[in-house]
C-alpha positions in Angstrom: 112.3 80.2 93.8 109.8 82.9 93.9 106.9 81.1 95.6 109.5 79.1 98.4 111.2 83.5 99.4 107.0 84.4 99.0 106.1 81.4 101.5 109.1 82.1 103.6 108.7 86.3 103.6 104.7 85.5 104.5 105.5 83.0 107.4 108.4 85.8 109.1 105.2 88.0 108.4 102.7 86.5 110.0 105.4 85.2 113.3 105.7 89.1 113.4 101.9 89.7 113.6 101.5 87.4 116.0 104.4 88.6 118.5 103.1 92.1 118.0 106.7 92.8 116.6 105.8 93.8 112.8 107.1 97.1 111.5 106.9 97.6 107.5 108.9 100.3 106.2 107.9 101.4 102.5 108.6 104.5 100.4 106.5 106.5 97.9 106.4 103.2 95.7 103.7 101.7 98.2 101.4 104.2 97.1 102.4 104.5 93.7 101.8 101.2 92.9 98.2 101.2 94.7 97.3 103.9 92.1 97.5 107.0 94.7 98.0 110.3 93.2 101.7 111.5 93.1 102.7 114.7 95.7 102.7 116.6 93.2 99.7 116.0 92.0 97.6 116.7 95.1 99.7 119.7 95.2 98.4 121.2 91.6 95.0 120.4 92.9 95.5 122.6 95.9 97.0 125.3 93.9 94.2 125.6 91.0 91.3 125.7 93.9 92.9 128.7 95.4 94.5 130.0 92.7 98.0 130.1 94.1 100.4 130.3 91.2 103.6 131.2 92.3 104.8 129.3 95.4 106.8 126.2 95.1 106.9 124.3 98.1 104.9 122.1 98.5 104.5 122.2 102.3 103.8 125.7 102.6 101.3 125.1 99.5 99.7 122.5 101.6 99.4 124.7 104.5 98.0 127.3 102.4 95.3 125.5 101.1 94.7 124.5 104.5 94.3 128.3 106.2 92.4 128.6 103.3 89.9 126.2 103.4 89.9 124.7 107.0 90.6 121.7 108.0 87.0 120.2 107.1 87.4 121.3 103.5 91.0 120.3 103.0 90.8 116.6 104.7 87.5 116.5 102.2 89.7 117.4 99.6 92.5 114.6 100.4 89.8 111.8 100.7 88.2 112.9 97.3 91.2 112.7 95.3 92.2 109.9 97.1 89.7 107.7 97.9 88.7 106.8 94.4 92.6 105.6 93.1 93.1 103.4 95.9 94.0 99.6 94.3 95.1 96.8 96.4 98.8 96.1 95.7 100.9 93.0 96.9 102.4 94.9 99.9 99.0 94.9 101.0 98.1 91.2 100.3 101.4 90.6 101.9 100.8 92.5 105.1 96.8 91.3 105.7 97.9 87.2 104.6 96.7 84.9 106.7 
């Protein structure tokens, strides 16, 4: 049953890649599941480098950490806590199947 809704769910895939039509809409699983670092976790990050201990949301902690650092700095910052977690998952063998 699995591999017959796999087969099927790849062919509507790749028709949709071909006609230019595919849109994928995913949640916070996506990257959870490719070994990303959790919000929250980039957010601590940001907070220990600048030492900002008592603000709780994490947008303007993010933007903090930006005016902070600059924007050289901070995108350096994303890809190195990043960059090494990143795990193929089966969204993204799904998505690039020929």
């Amino acid at each position: 049953m699995l591999d017959s809704t796999m087969k099927m769910a790849k062919k509507h895939l790749n028709e949709a890649i071909k006609d230019d039509s595919l849109i994928i809409f995913v949640g916070a699983g996506v990257s959870a599941n490719s070994g990303l670092p959790k919000w929250s976790e980039l957010i601590s990050e940001f907070k220990n480098e600048i030492d900002l201990t008592d603000e709780t949301d994490y947008l303007k902690t993010a933007q903090y950490y930006y005016d902070t650092v600059g924007q050289q700095k901070y995108f350096q910052k994303i890809m190195d806590i990043f960059q090494p977690h990143i795990k193929v998952n089966f969204i993204m063998k799904l998505a690039t199947a020929n």
